[in-house]
Every structure is written in C-alpha cells, then in structure tokens.
C-alpha positions as CSV (number, residue, x, y, z in Angstrom):
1,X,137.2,98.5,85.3
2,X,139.5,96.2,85.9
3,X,139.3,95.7,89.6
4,X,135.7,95.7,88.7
5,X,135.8,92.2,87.1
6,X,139.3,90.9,88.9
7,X,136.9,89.0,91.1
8,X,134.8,87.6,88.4
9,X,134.8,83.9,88.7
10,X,133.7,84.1,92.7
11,X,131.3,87.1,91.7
12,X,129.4,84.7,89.0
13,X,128.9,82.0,91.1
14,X,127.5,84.1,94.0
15,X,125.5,86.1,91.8
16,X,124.0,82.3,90.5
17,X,123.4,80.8,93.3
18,X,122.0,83.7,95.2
19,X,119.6,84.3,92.4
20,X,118.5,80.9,92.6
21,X,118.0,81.4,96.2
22,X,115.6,84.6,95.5
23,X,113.6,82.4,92.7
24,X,111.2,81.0,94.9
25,X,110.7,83.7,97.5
26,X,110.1,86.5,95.0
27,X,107.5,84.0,93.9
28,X,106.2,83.6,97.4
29,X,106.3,87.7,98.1
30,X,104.4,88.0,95.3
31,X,101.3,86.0,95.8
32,X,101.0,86.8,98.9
33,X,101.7,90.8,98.4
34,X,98.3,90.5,96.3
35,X,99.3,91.3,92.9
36,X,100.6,88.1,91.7
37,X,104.0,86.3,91.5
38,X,105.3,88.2,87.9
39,X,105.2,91.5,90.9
40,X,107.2,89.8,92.8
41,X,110.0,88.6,90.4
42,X,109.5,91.9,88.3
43,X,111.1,93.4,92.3
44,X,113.6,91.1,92.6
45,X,115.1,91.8,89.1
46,X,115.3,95.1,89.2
47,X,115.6,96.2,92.9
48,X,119.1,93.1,92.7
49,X,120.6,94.8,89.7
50,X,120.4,98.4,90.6
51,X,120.4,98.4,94.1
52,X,123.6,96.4,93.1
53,X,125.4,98.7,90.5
54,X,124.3,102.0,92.6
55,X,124.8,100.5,96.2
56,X,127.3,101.2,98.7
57,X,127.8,97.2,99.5
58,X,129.6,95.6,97.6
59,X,128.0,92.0,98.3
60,X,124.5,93.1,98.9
61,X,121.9,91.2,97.3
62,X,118.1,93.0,97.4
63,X,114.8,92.0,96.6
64,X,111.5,91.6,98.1
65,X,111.8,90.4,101.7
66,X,109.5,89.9,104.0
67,X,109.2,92.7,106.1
68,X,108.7,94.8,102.8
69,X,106.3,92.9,101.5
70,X,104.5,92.9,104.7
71,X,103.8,96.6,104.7
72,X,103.5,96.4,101.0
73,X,100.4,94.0,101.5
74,X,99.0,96.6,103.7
75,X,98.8,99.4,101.1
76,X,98.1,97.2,98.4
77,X,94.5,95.9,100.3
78,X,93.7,99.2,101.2
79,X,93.7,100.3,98.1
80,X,92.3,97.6,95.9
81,X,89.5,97.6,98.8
82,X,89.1,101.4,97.8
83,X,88.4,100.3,94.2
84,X,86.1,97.7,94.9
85,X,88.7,94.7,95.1
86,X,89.7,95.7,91.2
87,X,93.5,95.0,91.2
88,X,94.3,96.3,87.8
89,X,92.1,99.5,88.0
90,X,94.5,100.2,91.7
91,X,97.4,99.4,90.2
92,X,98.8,102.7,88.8
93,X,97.8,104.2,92.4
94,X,99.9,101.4,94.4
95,X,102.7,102.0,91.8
96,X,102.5,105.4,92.6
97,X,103.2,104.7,96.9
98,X,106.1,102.2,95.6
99,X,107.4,105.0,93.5
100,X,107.4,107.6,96.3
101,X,108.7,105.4,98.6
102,X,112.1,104.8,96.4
103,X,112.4,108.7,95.5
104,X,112.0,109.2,99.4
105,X,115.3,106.9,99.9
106,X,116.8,108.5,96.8
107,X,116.3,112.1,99.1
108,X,116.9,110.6,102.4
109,X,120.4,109.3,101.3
110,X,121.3,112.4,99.6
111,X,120.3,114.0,102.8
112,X,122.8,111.4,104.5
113,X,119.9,109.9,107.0
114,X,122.3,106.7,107.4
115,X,123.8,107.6,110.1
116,X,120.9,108.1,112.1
117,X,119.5,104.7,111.5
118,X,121.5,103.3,114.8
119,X,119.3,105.3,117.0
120,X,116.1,102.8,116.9
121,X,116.2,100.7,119.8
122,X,116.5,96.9,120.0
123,X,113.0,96.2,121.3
124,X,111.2,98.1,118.4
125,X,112.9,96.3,115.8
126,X,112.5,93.0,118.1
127,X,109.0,93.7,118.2
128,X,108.4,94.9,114.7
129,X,110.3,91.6,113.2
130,X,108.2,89.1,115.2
131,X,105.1,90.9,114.8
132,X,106.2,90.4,110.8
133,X,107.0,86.1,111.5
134,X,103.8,86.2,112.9
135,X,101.5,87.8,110.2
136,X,103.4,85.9,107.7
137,X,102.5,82.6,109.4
138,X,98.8,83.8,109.7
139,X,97.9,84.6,106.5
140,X,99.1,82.1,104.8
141,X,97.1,79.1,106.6
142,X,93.8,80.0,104.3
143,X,96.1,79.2,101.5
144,X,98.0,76.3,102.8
145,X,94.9,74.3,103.5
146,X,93.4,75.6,100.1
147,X,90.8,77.7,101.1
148,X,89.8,80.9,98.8
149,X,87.0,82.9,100.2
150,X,86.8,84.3,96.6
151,X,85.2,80.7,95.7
152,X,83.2,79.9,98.9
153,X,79.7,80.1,97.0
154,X,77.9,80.3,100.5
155,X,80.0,82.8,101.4
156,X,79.7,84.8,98.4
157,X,75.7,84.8,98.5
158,X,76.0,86.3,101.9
159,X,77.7,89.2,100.6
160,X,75.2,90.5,98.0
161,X,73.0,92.4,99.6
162,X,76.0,94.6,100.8
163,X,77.4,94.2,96.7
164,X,73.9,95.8,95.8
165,X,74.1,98.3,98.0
166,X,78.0,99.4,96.5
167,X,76.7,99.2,93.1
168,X,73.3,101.4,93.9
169,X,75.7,104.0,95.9
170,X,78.2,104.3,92.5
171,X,75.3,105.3,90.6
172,X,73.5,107.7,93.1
173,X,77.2,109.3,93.2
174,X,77.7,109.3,89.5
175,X,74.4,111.2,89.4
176,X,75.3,113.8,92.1
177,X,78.4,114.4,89.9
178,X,75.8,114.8,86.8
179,X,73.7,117.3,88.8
180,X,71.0,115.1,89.2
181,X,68.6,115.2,92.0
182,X,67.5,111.4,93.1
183,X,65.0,112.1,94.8
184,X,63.2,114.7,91.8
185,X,64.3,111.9,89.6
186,X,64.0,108.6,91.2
187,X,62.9,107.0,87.3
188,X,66.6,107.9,86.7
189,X,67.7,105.9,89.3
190,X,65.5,102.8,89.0
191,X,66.4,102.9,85.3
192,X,70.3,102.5,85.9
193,X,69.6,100.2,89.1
194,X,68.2,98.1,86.1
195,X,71.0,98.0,84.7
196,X,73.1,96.0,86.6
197,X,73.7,92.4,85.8
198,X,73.6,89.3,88.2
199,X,77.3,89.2,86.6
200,X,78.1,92.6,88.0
201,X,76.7,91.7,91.7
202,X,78.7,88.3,91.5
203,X,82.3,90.0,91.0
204,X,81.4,92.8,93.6
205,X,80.1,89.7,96.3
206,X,83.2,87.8,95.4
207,X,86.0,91.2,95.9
208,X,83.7,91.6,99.1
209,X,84.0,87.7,100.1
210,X,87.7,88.3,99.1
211,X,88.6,91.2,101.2
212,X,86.4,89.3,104.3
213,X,89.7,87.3,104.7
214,X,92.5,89.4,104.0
215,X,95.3,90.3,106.3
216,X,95.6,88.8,110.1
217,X,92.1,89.9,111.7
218,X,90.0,88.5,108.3
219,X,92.1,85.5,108.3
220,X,91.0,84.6,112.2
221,X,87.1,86.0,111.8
222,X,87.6,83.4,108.1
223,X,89.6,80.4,109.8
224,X,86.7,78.6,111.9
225,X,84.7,78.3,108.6
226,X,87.9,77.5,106.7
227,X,88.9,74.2,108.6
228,X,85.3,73.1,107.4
229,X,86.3,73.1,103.7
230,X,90.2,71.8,104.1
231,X,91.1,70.2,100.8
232,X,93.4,67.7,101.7
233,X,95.9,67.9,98.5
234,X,96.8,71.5,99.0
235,X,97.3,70.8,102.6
236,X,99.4,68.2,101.7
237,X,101.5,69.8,99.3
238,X,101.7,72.6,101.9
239,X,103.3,70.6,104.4
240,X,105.5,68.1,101.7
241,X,106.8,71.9,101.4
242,X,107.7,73.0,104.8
243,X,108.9,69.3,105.7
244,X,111.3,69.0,102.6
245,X,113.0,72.8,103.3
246,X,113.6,71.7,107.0
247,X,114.6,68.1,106.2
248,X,116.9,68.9,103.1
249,X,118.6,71.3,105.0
250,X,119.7,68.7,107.2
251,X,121.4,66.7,104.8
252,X,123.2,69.5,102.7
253,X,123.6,73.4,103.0
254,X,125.5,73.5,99.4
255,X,121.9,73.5,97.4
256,X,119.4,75.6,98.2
257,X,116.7,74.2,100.4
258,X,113.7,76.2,99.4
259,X,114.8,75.8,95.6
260,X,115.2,72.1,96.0
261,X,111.4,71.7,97.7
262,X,109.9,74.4,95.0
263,X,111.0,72.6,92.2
264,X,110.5,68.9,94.2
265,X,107.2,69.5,95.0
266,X,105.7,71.0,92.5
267,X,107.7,68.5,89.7
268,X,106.1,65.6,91.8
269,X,102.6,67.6,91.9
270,X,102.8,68.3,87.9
271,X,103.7,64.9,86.8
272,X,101.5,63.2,89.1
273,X,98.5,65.1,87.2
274,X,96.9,66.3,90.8
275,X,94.8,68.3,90.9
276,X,95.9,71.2,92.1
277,X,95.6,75.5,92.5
278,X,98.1,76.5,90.3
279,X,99.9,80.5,90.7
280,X,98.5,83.1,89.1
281,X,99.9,82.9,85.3
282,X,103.2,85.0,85.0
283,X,103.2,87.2,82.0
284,X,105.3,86.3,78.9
285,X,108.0,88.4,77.9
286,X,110.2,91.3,79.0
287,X,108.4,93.5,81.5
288,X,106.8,96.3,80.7
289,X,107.1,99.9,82.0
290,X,103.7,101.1,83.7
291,X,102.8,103.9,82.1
292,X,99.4,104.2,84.2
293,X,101.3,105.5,87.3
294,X,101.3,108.6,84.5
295,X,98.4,108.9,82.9
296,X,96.2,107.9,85.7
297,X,98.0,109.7,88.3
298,X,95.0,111.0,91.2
299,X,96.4,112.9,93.9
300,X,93.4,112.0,96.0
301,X,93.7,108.2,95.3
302,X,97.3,108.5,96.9
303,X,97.0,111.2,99.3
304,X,95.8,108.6,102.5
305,X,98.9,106.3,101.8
306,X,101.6,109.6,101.5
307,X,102.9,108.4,105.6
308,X,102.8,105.0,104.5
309,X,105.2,105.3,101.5
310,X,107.3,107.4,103.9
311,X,107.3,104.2,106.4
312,X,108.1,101.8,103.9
313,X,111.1,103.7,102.4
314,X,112.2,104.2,106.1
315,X,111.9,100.3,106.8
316,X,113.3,99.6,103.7
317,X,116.6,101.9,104.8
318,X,116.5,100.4,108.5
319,X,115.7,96.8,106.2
320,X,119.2,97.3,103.9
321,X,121.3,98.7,106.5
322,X,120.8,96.0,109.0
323,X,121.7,93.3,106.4
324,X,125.3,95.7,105.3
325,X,126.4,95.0,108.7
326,X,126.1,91.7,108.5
327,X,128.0,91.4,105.4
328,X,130.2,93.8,106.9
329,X,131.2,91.6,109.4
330,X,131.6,88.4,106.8
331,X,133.6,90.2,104.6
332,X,136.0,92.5,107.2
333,X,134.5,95.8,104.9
334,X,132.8,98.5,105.4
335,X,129.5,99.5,103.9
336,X,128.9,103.5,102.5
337,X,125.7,103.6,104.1
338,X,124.2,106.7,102.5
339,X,125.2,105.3,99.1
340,X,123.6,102.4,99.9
341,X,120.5,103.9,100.5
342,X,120.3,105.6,97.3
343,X,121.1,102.5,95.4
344,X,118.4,100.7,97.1
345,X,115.9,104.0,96.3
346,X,116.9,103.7,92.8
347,X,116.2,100.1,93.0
348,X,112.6,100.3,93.9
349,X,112.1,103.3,92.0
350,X,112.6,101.3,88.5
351,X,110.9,98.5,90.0
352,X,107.7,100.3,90.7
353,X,107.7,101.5,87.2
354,X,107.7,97.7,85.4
355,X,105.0,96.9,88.6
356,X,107.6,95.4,90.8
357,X,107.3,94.7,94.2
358,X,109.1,97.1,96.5
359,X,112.2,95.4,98.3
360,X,115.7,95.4,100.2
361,X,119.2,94.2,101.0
362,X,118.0,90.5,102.0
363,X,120.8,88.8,104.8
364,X,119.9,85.4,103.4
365,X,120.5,86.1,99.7
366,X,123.5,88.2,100.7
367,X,125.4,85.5,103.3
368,X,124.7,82.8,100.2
369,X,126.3,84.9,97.8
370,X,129.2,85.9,100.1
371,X,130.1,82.5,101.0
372,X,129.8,81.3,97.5
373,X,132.7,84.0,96.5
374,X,130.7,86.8,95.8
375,X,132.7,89.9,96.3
376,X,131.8,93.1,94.1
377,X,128.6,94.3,93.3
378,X,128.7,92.9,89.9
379,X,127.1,89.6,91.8
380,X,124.1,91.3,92.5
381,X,123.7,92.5,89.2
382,X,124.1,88.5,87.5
383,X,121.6,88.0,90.7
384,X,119.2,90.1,88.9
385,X,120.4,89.0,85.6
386,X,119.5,85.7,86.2
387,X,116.2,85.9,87.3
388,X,115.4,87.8,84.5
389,X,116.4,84.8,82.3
390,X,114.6,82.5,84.5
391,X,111.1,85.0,83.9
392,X,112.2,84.9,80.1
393,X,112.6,81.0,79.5
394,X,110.8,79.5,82.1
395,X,107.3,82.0,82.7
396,X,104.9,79.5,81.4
397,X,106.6,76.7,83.3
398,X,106.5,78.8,86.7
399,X,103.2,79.7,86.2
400,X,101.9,76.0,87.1
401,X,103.5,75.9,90.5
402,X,101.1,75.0,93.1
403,X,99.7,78.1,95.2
404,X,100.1,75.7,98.2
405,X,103.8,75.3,97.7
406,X,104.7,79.0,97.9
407,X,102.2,79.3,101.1
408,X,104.3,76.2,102.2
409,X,107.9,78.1,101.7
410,X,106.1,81.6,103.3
411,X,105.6,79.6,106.5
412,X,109.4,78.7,106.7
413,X,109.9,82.2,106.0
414,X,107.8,83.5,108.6
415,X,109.3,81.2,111.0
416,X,112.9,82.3,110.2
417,X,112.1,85.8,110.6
418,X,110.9,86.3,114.0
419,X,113.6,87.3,116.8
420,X,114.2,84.5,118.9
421,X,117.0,85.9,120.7
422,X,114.6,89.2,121.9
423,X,112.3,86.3,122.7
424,X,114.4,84.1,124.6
425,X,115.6,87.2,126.5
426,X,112.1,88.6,128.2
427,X,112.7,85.9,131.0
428,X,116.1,87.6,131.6
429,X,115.2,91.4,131.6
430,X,115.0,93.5,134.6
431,X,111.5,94.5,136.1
432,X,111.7,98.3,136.3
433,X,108.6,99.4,136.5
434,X,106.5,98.8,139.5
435,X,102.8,98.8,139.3
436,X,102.4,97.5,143.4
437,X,100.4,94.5,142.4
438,X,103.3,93.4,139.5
439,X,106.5,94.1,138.1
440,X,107.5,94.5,134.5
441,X,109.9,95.0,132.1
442,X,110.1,98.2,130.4
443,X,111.8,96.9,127.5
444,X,109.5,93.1,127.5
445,X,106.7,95.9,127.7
446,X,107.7,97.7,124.3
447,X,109.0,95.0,122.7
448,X,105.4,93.2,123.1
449,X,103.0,96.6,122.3
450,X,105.0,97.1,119.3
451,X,104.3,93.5,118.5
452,X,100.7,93.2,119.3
453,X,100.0,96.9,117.2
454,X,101.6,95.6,114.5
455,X,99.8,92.7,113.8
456,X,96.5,93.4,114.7
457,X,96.5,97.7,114.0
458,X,98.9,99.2,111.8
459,X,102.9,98.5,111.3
460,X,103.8,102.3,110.8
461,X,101.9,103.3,114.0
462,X,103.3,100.4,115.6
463,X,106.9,101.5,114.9
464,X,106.0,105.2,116.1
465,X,105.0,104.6,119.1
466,X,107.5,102.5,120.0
467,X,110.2,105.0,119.2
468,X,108.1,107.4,121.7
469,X,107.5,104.8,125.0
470,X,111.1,103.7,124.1
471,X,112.2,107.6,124.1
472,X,110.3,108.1,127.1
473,X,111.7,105.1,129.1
474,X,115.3,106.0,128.3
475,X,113.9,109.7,129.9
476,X,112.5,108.9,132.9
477,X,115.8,106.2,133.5
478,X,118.0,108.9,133.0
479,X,116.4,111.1,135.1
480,X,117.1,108.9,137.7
481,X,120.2,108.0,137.5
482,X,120.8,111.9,137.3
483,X,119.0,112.2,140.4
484,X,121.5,109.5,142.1
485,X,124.7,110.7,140.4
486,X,126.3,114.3,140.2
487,X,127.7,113.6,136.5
488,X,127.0,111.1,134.0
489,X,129.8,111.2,130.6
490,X,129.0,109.9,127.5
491,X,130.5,106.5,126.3
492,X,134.7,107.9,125.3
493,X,134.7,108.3,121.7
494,X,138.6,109.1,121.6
495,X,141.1,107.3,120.2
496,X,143.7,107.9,122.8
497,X,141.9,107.9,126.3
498,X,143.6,109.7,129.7
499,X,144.5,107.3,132.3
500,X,142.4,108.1,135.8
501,X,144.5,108.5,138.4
502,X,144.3,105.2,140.1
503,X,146.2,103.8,137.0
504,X,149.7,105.4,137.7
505,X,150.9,102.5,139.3
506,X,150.0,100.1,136.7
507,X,153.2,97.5,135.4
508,X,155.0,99.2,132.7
509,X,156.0,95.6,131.6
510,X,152.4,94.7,131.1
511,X,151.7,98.1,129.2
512,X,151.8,96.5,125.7
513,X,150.1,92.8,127.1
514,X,147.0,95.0,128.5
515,X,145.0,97.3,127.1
516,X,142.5,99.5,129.3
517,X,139.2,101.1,128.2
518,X,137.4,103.1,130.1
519,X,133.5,103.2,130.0
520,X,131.8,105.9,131.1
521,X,128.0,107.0,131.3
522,X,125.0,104.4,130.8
523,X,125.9,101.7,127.9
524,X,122.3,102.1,125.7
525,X,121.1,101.8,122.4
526,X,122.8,105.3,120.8
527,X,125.8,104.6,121.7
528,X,126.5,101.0,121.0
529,X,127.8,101.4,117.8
530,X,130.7,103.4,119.0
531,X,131.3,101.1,121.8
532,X,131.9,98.2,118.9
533,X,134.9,100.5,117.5
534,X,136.9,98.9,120.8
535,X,138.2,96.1,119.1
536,X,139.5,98.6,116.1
537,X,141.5,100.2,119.0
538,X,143.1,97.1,120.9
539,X,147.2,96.5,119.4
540,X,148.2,93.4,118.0
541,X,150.2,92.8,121.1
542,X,147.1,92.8,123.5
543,X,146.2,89.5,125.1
544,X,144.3,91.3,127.8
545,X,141.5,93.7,127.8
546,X,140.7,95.9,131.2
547,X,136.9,97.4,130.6
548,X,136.8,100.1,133.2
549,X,133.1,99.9,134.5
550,X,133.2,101.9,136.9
551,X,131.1,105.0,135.9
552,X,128.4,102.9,133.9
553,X,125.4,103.2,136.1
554,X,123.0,101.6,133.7
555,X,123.3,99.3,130.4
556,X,119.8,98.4,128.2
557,X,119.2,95.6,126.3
558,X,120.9,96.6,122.9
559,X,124.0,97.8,125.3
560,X,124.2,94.5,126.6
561,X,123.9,92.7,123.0
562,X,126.6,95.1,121.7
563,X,128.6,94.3,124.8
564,X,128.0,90.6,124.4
565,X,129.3,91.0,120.5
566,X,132.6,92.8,121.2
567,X,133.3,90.0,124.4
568,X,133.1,87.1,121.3
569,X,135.5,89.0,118.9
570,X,137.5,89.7,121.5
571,X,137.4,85.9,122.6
572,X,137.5,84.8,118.7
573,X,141.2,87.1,118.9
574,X,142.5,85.1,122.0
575,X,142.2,88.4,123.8
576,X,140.5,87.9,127.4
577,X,138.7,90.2,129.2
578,X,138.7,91.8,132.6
579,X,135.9,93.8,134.6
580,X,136.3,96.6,136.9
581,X,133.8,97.4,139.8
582,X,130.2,96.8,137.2
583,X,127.4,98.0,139.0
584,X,124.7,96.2,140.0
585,X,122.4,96.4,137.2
586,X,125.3,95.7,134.3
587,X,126.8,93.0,136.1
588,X,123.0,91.6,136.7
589,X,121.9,91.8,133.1
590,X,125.6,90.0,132.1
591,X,124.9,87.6,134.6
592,X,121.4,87.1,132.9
593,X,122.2,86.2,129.5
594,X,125.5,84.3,130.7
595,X,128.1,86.6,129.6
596,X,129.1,85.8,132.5
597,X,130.9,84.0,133.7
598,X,131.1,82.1,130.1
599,X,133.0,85.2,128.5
600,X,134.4,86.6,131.8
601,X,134.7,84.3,134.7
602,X,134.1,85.6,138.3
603,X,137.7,85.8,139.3
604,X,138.0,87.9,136.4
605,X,136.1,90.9,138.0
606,X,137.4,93.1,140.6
607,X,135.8,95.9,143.0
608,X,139.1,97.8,142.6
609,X,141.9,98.2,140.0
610,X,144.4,98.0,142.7
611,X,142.9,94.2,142.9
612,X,143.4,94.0,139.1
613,X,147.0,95.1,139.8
614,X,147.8,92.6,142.1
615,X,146.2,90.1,139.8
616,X,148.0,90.9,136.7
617,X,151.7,89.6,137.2
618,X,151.0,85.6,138.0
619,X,148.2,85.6,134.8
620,X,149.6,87.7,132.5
621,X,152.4,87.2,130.4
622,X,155.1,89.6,129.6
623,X,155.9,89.0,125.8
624,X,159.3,90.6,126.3
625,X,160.8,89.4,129.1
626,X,159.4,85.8,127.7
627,X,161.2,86.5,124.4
628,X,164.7,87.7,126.2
C-alpha cells in the first residue's frame, strides 16, 4: 500500500490533466456513437477507473477512442434500425453486445490471448486505422455544417409512404402472432390501420429520414442535398473548433488543446446568445445501472451482432495492447499483457451496465498522463474520478455545448488517427506481384482492400480478410524463397548465439567494443517482436553492433519498421551499426525508407565479414588499451 501511493503527487496530476484531456472526446464519441454524450462520459468513467485498478499497465489511461467507437456506431445503427430508429427501446440489446464483448476480454485474458496479439500484420492495422480517420471525417461533415436529416421536412415527407407501409406490416405481424387470418378478416385490419396517428407516421418518416444518412454510404447518398441547406453558424463554430485545436497547439503543449477550443468555443457561442444546436441533454446525477440488459434480455435481438461483440472485444485487446507499448517504451517498464486485458474486459463490462460506451487504453490520454508524472495506476483511477465530478457538477452546463463543436474536435480526431507513416510508405514498397500489364505491391494491395472494406462494407469482415490475403501472401513468399534456398532458420531467439565459423579470426581486443547478432530466416511480421529484444542483449561496453544478414532472404514491411526502431535505440545509445552481406530485397527496402544510409552509411556495409575484419581496427576503439 504504500508503494501504491509513494508516487502520489505525480500520479494526481497525471490522473487530472489526462482526465481533462478525455472530457471532450468522451463527449465527442458519444454523439457521434448515437446514444448521446452522457454514453460516452458514462465509458470514460468507468472503463478509466477499472481498467486502471485491474490493468496490467501501470500508466494506462482507457476510455472510448476512436476505433471503438467506430465499430460501436456500427452495432448501435443496426440495431436501433431494427427497432424502427427507437434508441431507448434498443438500448438493453446494444448493452447486451457491449456486455459480451468485455466478458469476452475477461475470458480471452484468462485464456492468455496476449501473446498472440503480435501476429496481425502491419498492413491490416495500417489499413484498418485509416479506414477508421476516414469514416470519422465523413460522418461528421452532416453535422459540422448543421444538417440533420431528422429535421429536413422535404425529406421527411418523402419517406412516408415507406413509414406507412412499416406501420401496416407491425400490425399484419401482430395479427399473425394473434392467429388471425388478414385476408378472412380484412375489417380487422382496416380497423387497426385506422388507428395510426399522423403523429405516429411522422416519428417513423423522421427514424427513416434519420437512418437515410447514417454511417459513410448515407452520409455521401445525403451530402449533395446537404450543401443546399448549410447553416452558416454551425459551420462556423465547426471550423472556429478545428482552427483553434491546431492553432493553440502551436503556441503551448502544457494545456490541452481540444479542452481549450471546447470550452473557448462554446463559452464565446453561449455568451454571445447564438443560436445554436446544442448536445443532447446529459442526465443529472450518478449513473444508473441498466437493469433492461436483464429484464429485456432477447436472445434473438442479439444473436446477429454475437461475431461483432467478438470483433470489438478483439479490437479493443489489439486497441489497449498497442497503446501499453507505447507507454512501455516512455516509461522503460513492462506491461502484463494478459492482465491487462482483463482489466480492460472488466472495464467495459461495468461500463455497459451504467450504458457506457465501450472503450480502451487511449495513447494520447496515456502519453499526457505519463509526461505529467503519472506513474501507478492510481492516475487512471483519479482519471476516472474526475470525470465523474465533472458529470456531477457540471451536466447541465455540458449539456449546452454546441453539437458543431464536438463534430469540429471529431474531425481533428479523425485526422490524427489515420497512419501516415503506412501512407507515406506505398511509394516505397516493392511490386511483387506481376499482373503482365502492371505491378503491385502485395502489402500497398492489403493495406488498401482492408481500407476500402472497411469503410464502405463491414470493419470485422474487413479485418478478416485481411488476416487471410496477408496469410496467404506470407505463403506463397515463403514458398518461394523455399524453392530458392535449401534451409531457411527462424529469427535466433537465444541469449547466447554460436559464432559461424568465419568469425574465429575476429580481434579478441574488439570482443567487448563489438557485439555480433546473427539474423537468420526472413525478418516478417511474427517475429519482430523478438528481434526488438537485441538491444536487451547488447553490454554496456558495446559501441558497435555487427547484424549478420547474411541468411535473411526476405524482410516485410513490419520487419523493416521493427528494424528501423532497434537502428534509432541503438543510435539514441551511441551504439553504431554494421551490415553484413543484406540481400537484395532487405538492403532495397532499407534503402527505400532511408535507413540507409541515414542510420547505416554505405561504407558501413560489407559483402564479407573478413571486409568487416579488416575495417574494424582504424574505426573502432579498444576501450582497454585506450584506458592503459
């Protein structure tokens, strides 16, 4: 307990300012999930605290991010479409999915699935993540320029002959489920068709109207007749929004950019009396549990969505794990990765039950509260803490921020979230597959059907068949390079490696300056991870590093990024590196993305270690014989 609050000062102020970071983007998630912005800050309370307290990363901070609430907005429209655009009667169902989908990580951790997680190639989650900047960005143009297809009157009208024909087909079923006959008792029929009010057509046109524009493809078929009907203020505060986050953070990192144009904005916005789309209201008080998920349980409500809740608790692992690396590397510690998974299942599990969104460890949040001192996981859990005293003091004021704002601060978001480096790197990637008339990339190719899929199909199937053409890829290169080469070794994972026989004449005086790996076997995306455990095995007294290339026929894309991030520790040590006879195809894709010759210069790489040899004495110093 009390190495549990030695750290408290630096574990206060991270947990503060990190929470004030989360403020408006659980907002934002929120509104834009579909169930409102209390859903969203209902997530980030709970899924911070006990993803926190039951985590295995210390400095993790969770919540709602944006590739969680991406999927999220995908089960929550398919089933509010299911019950004809009624939110509150869907509810219990969604809650349900969110609920599986944390039990699922509870079991999955428990089943130690961590350690599997390194096996998804680069290019799926390249693909998946832009594909997630870009349907961000989309759907939230209708609401930056103030459009709201749920009060486009023209639009609505258009829909009621289809709301008639819903409402006459719920009571032809409701009298099939009575036993009777329609067409022995049309009078029956005509009688209940009576019965419907203009009032009841009206809210079925407007759900209809409503769902016409929801997710990427609505959004497009709704945006032509959108830029007729811009309302100029929204768009305004829209962009006041996205110009103060990029502007501020020019001027100062030490406050919160998205924080200062929330409360900017909408401040100027309030005071100013415009006249403006306010948030949906937040609800007053502590939140609630959701008993419904209970006593309105229908299998067959959630029995479509069971592979979906399975995808989001898989993204939402992939999600947290990604971000415990990075504050891995900030902090010099190492993450439990299965405990971390439970924590975060336990997280959303309690969150579904108040009607939280689903979340997961978020790298912004996390890197804000690291590098404001945060250091145990008692700075997620005043994270969480703090939002929930924001919810209970300051509801009523949140609940007149401008809907414009938070489409404003998604935009940023879905700008920051695409993957610029995958991007920047298609140029660069070999051409392996030759159709005759044109060349492409194999990895360009998956990384681009993974993207495309996503945003205009399905996210889960997207991720799938990635997995498979990426599986398939690695296959068919493989079987290759079996084809060209008698033996292929996987990448060393020994501590203590055998010197090959061309090294027995290597400088004992050098033999604690220099360091040798060998590599051996293609450099791809399984192995990567223990390729970074080289800079774990280098001594202290190592100024030189010898990668022995010569048995690495083939290196992919997350090979050459895993490469490329043990060349800049190794660099960031003082610790230079030397090559050994790369292939082709290696030393092409280094050459590509400038590893070389910025991290190893050309007269740094030999055909033969007997060149290295020679090389060695007027470069390399002997610390010994400096000292004596």
């Amino acid at each position: 307990m009390n190495n549990f609050f030695r750290h408290l000062k630096g574990d206060a102020f991270g947990g503060l300012t990190a929470g004030i970071v989360a403020l408006p983007l659980a907002l934002a998630f929120g509104v834009s999930s579909g169930l409102g912005p209390s859903a969203g800050l209902y997530g980030a309370i709970f899924i911070a605290f006990f993803a926190a307290l039951f985590g295995g990363t210390p400095t993790q901070i969770s919540g709602p991010t944006a590739p969680m609430t991406a999927v999220s907005m995908v089960i929550i429209a398919g089933i509010v479409g299911a019950n004809e655009g009624d939110v509150s009667r869907a509810l219990p169902a969604i809650l349900t999915i969110f609920l599986m989908a944390g039990l699922i990580q509870i079991g999955l951790g428990v089943l130690g699935i961590g350690k599997y997680i390194k096996y998804i190639p680069y290019p799926v989650v390249s693909g998946f993540m832009t594909a997630i900047g870009v349907m961000i960005l989309v759907t939230q143009i209708l609401p930056a320029i103030g459009y709201y297809a749920a009060d486009d009157a023209v639009l609505i009208d258009s829909f009621k002959p289809f709301a008639e024909e819903i409402l006459l087909d719920q009571i032809m079923k409701e009298e099939a489920a009575e036993g009777i006959l329609v067409l022995e008792d049309f009078k029956e029929t005509i009688r209940r068709a009576e019965g419907i009010s203009v009032d009841d057509i009206m809210v079925e046109s407007r759900a209809l109207a409503k769902g016409s524009a929801a997710g990427v493809i609505g959004t497009l078929r709704t945006l032509p007749r959108a830029l007729g009907q811009v309302n100029p203020i929204e768009l305004g505060l829209a962009l006041a929004t996205i110009i103060l986050i990029y502007g501020f953070k020019r001027i100062t990192t030490a406050i919160p950019s998205t924080l200062v144009a929330l409360v900017g904005v909408s401040g100027v916005a309030y005071a100013a009396g415009i006249d403006y789309r306010p948030i949906e209201r937040i609800p007053e008080g502590l939140p609630i549990p959701q008993l419904g998920i209970i006593s309105q349980f229908s299998w067959a409500s959630i029995q479509p969505y069971l592979m979906t809740s399975l995808s989001l608790a898989l993204l939402g692992i992939i999600d947290s794990l990604l971000t415990s690396v990075v504050a891995d590397n900030l902090t010099k510690t190492k993450h439990k990765p299965n405990k971390e998974i439970i924590g975060q299942g336990i997280g959303n599990s309690i969150a579904a039950i108040f009607g939280g969104l689903p979340g997961a460890g978020a790298t912004i949040r996390t890197v804000v509260n690291i590098n404001a001192g945060g250091k145990t996981r008692l700075s997620g859990m005043i994270a969480g803490t703090l939002l929930m005293v924001i919810l209970l003091a300051l509801g009523p004021v949140a609940s007149q921020i401008p809907a414009a704002v938070l489409a404003g601060i998604l935009i940023t978001v879905g700008i920051g979230v695409m993957d610029y480096k995958g991007l920047k790197a298609i140029p660069s990637m070999p051409r392996d597959i030759d159709l005759k008339v044109l060349t492409l990339s194999s990895e360009v190719l998956i990384m681009v059907i993974v993207m495309l899929l996503s945003v205009f199909w399905d996210l889960v199937s997207a991720v799938g068949i990635g997995m498979v053409l990426s599986a398939l890829m690695f296959m068919k290169q493989m079987a290759d390079l079996t084809a060209r080469d008698a033996k292929l070794a996987r990448l060393s994972e020994a501590e203590e490696e055998e010197a090959w026989g061309d090294e027995a004449t290597f400088p004992a005086a050098f033999k604690e300056e220099v360091f040798i790996k060998h590599l051996t076997g293609p450099l791809f995306f399984g192995f990567t991870s223990e390729f970074q455990a080289l800079a774990a095995q280098i001594p202290s007294t190592a100024t030189h590093v010898i990668l022995r290339m010569d048995a690495v026929p083939y290196i992919d894309q997350s090979g050459l990024y895993a490469l490329e991030d043990v060349l800049l520790e190794l660099e960031r040590n003082t610790i230079h590196t030397i090559l050994i006879a790369p292939a082709d195809q290696p030393l092409a894709m280094m050459s590509n993305i400038g590893l070389v010759p910025s991290l190893v210069p050309e007269e740094m790489i030999f055909e033969t270690f007997e060149d290295c040899i020679a090389w060695l004495p007027s470069h390399v110093v002997d610390q010994d014989a400096a000292a004596g």
